[in-house]
C-alpha positions as CSV (number, residue, x, y, z in Angstrom):
1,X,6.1,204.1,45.0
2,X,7.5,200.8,43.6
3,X,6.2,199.0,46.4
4,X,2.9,200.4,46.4
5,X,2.8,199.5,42.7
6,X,3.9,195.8,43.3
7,X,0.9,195.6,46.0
8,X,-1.8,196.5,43.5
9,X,-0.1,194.1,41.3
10,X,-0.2,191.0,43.7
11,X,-3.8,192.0,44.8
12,X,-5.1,192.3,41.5
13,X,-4.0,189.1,40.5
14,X,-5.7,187.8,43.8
15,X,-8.6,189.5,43.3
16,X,-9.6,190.1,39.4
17,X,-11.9,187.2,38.7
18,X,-15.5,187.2,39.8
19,X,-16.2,186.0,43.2
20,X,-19.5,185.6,44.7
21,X,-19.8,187.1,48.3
22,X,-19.4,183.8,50.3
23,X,-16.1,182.8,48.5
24,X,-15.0,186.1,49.0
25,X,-16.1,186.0,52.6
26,X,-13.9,183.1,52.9
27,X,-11.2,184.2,51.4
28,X,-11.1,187.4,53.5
29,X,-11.6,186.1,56.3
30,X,-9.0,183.7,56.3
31,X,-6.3,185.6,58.6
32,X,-9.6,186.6,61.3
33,X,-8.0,183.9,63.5
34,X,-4.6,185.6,63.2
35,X,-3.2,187.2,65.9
36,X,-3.3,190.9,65.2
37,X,-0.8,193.0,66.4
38,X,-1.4,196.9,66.8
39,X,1.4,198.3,64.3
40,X,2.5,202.6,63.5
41,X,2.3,204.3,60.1
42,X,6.0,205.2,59.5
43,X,4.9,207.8,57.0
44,X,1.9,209.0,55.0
45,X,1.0,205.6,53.9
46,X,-1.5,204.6,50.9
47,X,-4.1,201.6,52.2
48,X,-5.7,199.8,49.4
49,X,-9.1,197.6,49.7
50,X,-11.1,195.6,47.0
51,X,-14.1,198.2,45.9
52,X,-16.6,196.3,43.5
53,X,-14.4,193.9,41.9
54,X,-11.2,196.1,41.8
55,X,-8.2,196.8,44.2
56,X,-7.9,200.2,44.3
57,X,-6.2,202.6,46.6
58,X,-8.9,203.6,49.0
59,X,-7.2,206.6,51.0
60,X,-4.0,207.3,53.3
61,X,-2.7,206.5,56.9
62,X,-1.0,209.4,58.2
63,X,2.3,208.8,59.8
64,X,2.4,207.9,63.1
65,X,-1.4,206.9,63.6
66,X,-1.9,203.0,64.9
67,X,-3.4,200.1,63.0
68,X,-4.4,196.8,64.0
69,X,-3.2,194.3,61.4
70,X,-3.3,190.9,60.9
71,X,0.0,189.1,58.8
72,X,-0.4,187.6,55.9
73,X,1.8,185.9,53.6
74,X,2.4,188.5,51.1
75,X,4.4,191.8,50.9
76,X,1.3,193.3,52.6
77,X,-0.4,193.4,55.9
78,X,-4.6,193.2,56.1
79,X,-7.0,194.8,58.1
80,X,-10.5,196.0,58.9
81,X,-11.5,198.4,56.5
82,X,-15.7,199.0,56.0
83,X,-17.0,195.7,55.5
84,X,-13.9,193.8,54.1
85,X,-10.6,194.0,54.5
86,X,-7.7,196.4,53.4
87,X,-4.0,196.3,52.6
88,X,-0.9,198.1,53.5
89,X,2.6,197.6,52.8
90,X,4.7,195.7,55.6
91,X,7.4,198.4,54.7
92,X,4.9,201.2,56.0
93,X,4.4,200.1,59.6
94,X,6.2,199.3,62.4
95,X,5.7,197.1,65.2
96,X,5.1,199.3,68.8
97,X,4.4,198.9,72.6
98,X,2.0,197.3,74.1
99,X,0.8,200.5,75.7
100,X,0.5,202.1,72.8
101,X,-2.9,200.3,71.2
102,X,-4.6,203.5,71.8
103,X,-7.6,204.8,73.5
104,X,-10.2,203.3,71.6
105,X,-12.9,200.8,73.6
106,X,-13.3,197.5,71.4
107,X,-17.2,197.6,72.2
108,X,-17.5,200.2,71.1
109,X,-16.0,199.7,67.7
110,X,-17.6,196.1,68.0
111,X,-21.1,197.6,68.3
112,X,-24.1,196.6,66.3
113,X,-23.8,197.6,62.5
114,X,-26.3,200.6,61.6
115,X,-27.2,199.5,58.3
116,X,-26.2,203.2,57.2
117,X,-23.1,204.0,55.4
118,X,-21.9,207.4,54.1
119,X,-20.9,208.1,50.6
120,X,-17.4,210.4,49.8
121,X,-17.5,212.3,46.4
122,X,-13.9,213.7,46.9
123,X,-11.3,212.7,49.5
124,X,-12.3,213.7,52.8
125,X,-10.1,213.8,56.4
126,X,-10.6,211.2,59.2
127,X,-10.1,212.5,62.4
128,X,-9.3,211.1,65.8
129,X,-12.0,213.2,67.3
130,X,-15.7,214.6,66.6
131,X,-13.1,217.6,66.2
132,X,-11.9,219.1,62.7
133,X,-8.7,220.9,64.9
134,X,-8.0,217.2,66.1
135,X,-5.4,215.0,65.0
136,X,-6.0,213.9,61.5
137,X,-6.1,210.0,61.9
138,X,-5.8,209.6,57.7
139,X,-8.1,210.3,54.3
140,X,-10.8,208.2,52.6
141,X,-10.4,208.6,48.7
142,X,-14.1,210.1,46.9
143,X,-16.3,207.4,45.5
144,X,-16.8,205.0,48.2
145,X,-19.8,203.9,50.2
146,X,-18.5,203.0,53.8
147,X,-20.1,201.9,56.9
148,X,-20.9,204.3,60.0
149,X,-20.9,202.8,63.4
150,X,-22.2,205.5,65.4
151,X,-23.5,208.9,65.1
152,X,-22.5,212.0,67.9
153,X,-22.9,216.1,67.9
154,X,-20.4,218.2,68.6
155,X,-20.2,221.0,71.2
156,X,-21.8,223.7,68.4
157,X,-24.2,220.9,67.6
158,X,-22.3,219.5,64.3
159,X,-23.4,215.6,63.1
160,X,-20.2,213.6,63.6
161,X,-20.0,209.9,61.9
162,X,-18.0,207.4,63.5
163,X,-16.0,204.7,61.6
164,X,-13.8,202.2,61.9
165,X,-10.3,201.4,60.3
166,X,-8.1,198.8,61.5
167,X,-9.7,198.5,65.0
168,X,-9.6,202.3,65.4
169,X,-12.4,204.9,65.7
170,X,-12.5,207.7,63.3
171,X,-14.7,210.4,62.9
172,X,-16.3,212.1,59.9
173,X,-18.3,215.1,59.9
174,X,-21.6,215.0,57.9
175,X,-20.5,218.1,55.9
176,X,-17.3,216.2,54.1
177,X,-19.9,213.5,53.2
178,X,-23.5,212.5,52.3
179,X,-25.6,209.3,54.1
180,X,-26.1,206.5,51.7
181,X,-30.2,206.4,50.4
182,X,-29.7,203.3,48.8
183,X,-28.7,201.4,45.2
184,X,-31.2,202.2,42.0
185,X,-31.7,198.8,40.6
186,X,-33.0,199.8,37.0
187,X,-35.4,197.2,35.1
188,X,-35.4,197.0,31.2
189,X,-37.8,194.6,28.9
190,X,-37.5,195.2,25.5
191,X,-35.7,197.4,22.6
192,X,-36.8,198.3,19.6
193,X,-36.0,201.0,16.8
194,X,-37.7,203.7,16.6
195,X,-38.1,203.4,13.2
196,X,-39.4,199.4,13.6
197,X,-41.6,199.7,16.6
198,X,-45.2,199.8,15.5
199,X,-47.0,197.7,18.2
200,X,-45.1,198.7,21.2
201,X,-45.1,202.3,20.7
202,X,-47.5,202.8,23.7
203,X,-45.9,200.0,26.3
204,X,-43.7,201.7,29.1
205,X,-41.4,198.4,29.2
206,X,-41.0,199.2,25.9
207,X,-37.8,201.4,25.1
208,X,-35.6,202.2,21.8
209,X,-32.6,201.4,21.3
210,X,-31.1,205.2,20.8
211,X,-32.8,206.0,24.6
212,X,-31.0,202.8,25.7
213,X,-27.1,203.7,24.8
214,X,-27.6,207.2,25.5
215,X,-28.5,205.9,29.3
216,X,-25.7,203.5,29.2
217,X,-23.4,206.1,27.6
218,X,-24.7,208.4,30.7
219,X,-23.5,206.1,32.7
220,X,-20.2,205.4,31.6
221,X,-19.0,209.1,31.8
222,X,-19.9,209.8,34.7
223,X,-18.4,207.0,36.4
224,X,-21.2,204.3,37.7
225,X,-19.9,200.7,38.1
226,X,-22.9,198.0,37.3
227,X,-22.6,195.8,40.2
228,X,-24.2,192.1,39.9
229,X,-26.8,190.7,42.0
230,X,-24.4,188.5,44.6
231,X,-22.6,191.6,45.3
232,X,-25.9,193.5,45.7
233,X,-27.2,190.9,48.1
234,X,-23.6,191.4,49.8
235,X,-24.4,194.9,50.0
236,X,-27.6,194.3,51.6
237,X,-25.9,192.5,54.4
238,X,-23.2,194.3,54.9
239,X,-20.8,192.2,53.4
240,X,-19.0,194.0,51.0
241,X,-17.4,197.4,49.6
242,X,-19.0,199.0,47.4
243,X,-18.5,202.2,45.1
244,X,-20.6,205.6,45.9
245,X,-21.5,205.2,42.3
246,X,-23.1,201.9,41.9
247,X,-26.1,200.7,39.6
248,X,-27.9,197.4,39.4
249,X,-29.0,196.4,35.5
250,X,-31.7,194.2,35.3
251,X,-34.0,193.3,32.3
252,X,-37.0,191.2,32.8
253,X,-38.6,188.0,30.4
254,X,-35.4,187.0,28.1
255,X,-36.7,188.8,24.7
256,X,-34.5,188.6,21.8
257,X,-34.4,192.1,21.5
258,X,-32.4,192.4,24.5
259,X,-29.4,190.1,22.8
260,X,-29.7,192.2,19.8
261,X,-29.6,195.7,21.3
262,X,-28.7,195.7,24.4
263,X,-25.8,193.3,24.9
264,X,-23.8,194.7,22.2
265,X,-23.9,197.9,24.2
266,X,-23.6,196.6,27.7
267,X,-20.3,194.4,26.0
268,X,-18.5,197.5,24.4
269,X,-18.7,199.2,27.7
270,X,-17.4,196.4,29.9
271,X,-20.9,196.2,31.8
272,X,-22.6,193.4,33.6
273,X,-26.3,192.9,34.1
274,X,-28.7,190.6,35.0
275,X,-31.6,188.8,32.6
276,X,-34.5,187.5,34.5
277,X,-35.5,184.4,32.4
278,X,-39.0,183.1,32.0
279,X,-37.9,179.3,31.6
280,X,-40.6,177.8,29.7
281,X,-40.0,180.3,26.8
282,X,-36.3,179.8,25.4
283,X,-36.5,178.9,22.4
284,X,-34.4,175.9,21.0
285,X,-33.2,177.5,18.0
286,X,-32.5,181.3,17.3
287,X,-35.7,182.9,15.5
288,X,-35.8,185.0,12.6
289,X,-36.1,188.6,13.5
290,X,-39.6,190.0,13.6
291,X,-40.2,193.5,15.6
292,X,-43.7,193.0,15.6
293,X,-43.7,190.1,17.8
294,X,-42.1,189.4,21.5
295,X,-39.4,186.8,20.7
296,X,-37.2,184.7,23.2
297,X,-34.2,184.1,22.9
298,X,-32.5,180.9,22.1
299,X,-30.3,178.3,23.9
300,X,-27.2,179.5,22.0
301,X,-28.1,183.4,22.5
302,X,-28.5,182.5,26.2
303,X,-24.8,181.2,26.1
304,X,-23.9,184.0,24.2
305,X,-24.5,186.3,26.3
306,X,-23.3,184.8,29.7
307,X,-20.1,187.3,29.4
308,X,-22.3,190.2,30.0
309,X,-25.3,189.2,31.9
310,X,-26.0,186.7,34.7
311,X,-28.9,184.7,34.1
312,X,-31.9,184.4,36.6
313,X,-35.2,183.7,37.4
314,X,-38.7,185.0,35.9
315,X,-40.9,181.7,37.2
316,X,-41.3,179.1,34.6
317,X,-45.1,178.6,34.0
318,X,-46.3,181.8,36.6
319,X,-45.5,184.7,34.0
320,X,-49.2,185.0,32.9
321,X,-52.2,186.9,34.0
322,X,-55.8,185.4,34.9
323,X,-59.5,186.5,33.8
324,X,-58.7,189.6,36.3
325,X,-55.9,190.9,34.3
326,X,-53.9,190.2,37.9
327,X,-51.0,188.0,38.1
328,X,-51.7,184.2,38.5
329,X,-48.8,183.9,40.7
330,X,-51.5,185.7,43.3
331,X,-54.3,183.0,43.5
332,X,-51.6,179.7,43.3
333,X,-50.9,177.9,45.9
334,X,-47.4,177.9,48.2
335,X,-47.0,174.5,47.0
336,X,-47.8,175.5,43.5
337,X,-45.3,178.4,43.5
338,X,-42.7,177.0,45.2
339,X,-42.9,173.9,42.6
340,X,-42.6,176.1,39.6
341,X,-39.9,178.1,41.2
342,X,-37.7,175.4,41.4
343,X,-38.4,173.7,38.1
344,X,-37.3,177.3,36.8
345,X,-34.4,177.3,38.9
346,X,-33.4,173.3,37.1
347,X,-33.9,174.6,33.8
348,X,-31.4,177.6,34.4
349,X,-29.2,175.3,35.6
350,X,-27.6,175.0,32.0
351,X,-26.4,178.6,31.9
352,X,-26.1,178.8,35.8
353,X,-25.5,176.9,38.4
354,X,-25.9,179.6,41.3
355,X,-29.8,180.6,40.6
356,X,-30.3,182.3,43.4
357,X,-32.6,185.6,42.0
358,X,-35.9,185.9,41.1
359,X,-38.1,188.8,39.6
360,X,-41.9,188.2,40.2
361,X,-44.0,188.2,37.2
362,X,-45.6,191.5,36.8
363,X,-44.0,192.6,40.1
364,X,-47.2,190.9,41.9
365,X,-46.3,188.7,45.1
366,X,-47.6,188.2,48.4
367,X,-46.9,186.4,51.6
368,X,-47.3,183.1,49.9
369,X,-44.8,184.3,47.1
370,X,-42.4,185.6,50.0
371,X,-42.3,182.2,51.7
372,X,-42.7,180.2,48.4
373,X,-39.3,182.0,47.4
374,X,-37.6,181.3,50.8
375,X,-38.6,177.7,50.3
376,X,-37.2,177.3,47.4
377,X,-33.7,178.3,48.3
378,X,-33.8,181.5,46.9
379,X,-31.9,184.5,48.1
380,X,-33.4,187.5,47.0
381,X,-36.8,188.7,44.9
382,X,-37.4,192.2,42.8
383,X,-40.5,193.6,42.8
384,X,-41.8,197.0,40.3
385,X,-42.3,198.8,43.7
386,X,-40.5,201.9,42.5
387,X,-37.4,203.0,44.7
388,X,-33.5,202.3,45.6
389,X,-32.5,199.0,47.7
390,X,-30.6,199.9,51.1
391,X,-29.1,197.2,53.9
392,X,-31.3,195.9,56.3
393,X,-34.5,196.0,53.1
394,X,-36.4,192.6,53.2
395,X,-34.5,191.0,50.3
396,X,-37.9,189.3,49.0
397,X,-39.8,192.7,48.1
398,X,-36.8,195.0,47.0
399,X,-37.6,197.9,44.7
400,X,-36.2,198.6,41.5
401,X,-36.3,201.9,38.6
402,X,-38.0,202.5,35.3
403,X,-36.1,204.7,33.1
404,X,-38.4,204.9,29.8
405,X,-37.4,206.1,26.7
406,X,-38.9,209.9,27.2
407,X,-36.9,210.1,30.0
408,X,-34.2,213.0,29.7
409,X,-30.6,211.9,30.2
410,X,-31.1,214.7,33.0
411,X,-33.8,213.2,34.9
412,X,-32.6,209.8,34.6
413,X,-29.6,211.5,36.4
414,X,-31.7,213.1,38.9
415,X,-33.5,209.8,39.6
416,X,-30.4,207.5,40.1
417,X,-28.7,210.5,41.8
418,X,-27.5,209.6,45.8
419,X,-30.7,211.5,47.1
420,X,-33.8,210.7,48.9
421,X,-37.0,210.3,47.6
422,X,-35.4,210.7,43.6
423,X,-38.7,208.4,42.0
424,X,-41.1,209.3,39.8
425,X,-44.2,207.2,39.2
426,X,-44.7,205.8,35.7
């Protein structure tokens, strides 16, 4: 137990501070050139593996199962757990034969990646065959989202799920687990009191500031991690671990409202978001407070902020309609586009030097938008098309979630919920 203890401690202190997924690639990749030697669990052993941003113990290698590990420098050997990398304690394992790698084929662990992973709400048994009277190869702790390599049916016609731990293929049946439909990116605008909102009473993106802790309060107890846009672009590519429970926060245009209602509530819960900022409208100094106007907020409540949400792109001069009452963004030009995304992209530049994100004005884009964005070095672009983002989505039209302030803690459940089809149209 003291050993185990002492490899969350080292790891943590590895792993703790923010990483965006190609440093972490790096960094996790560092020992794929390693040799890797095929080692046996000695006993029951814990594996650990960085979830989100936390080392946590992820599940168990039963004793005398195979792994194939890689050294490292540590009190720890790595290997291939999901889409990153886990940990187990040298004192665990023990070297064996040659002949005893096992029966697994490397192609077919090696085999394309699905784009589908399953989701574990408690722990749940890996076995060595599509075969729950097999040879139980270890346990996958509940709350994780972990890649499936292949799917088979048994002899009574039973879904298996095939996955990979340390160069060895497991199998999961379908009725210990559920199938991944995707990451609900919720969208926010502005906060009011109920009390003090007179003029946006009737505007969807409008929501009070009551409806907005009781959401995050929701959220808290029941155990979502908010996960930041590099990790869910790492997710999209299969880059990363992830949580089961796992929730993108996103609030569009940089109102003032935002860093007066909803930071100190995304702060006192420890929670990260992400404020799409329309460039041309921060403000140089903070503005008095007036809830009958849409205010910006400032160059110093920008800063402020930066400890809670990661600032991105809303265009710079494109966040405005035409005679149509249809975004302008649809009848500019790619040159036109691209030029203002990039200009918004230098003016961020003072709060972040990795602007990488973009949410189209209004949610309109089109081809033109798509390859304006690509062009301009960005990575991914949100849309208001409602649903949840999954790997393998075209990262320049993903879908987000409206949760407005008449929404029942239970049906804002329901719609976040790990099921398919959970959207309801505004």
């Amino acid at each position: 137990m003291q050993s185990q203890h002492k490899i969350v401690a080292v790891l943590l202190g590895i792993f703790m501070s923010f990483l965006a997924p190609s440093a972490l690639a790096d960094l996790l990749s560092e020992n794929s050139a390693a040799k890797a030697e095929y080692m046996e669990a000695q006993r029951n052993s814990e594996i650990y593996s960085l979830i989100g941003e936390r080392v946590i113990p992820v599940g168990q290698v039963k004793k005398g199962q195979l792994l194939q590990v890689f050294p490292a420098e540590a009190e720890y050997y790595e290997f291939k757990f999901g889409n990153g990398t886990g940990f187990i304690d040298k004192e665990d394992v023990r070297s064996v034969a040659k002949s005893r790698k096992g029966n697994d084929s490397l192609a077919e662990l090696n085999k394309q990646v699905t784009n589908q992973n399953l989701i574990t709400q408690r722990p749940i048994n890996v076995y060595t065959r599509a075969d729950s009277d097999s040879e139980t190869f270890g346990v996958l702790e509940e709350n994780l989202r972990y890649p499936i390599i292949g799917k088979l049916k048994d002899r009574l016609n039973n879904t298996w799920y095939e996955v990979n731990i340390g160069q060895r293929l497991g199998y999961v049946s379908e009725q210990d687990c559920e199938i991944d439909n995707g990451i609900p990116v919720l969208t926010y605008h502005h906060l009011l009191k109920n009390e003090e909102n007179k003029r946006f009473r009737n505007t969807s993106t409008t929501t009070s500031d009551v409806a907005f802790s009781n959401q995050m309060t929701y959220l808290k107890r029941a155990g979502y991690d908010t996960i930041s846009m590099y990790q869910l672009e790492a997710y999209l590519n299969n880059q990363i671990n992830l949580p089961g429970k796992a929730v993108v926060l996103t609030f569009d245009d940089g109102l003032k409202s935002v860093y007066r209602y909803a930071y100190p509530v995304l702060k006192n819960y420890g929670f990260r978001a992400t404020a799409f900022i329309i460039s041309s409208r921060i403000k140089r100094h903070p503005q008095k407070w007036d809830p009958d106007s849409l205010q910006f907020m400032s160059i110093s409540e920008l800063r402020e902020i930066q400890d809670v949400f990661d600032i991105q792109s809303h265009t710079h001069f494109l966040h405005r309609t035409g005679p149509n009452r249809k975004p302008i963004l649809l009848s500019r030009s790619l040159h036109n586009i691209e030029f203002d995304f990039e200009r918004s992209r230098r003016a961020l530049e003072q709060f972040n030097p990795h602007v990488l994100y973009l949410s189209y004005p209004f949610g309109g884009y089109n081809q033109t938008a798509i390859q304006a964005a690509k062009d301009a070095g960005l990575h991914i672009a949100v849309t208001t098309v409602q649903g949840k983002v999954k790997p393998g989505d075209n990262p320049y039209t993903l879908k987000r979630l409206y949760i407005l302030r008449t929404d029942s803690i239970p049906t804002m459940a329901e719609r976040i919920a790990n099921k398919p089809g959970a959207v309801v149209t505004q």
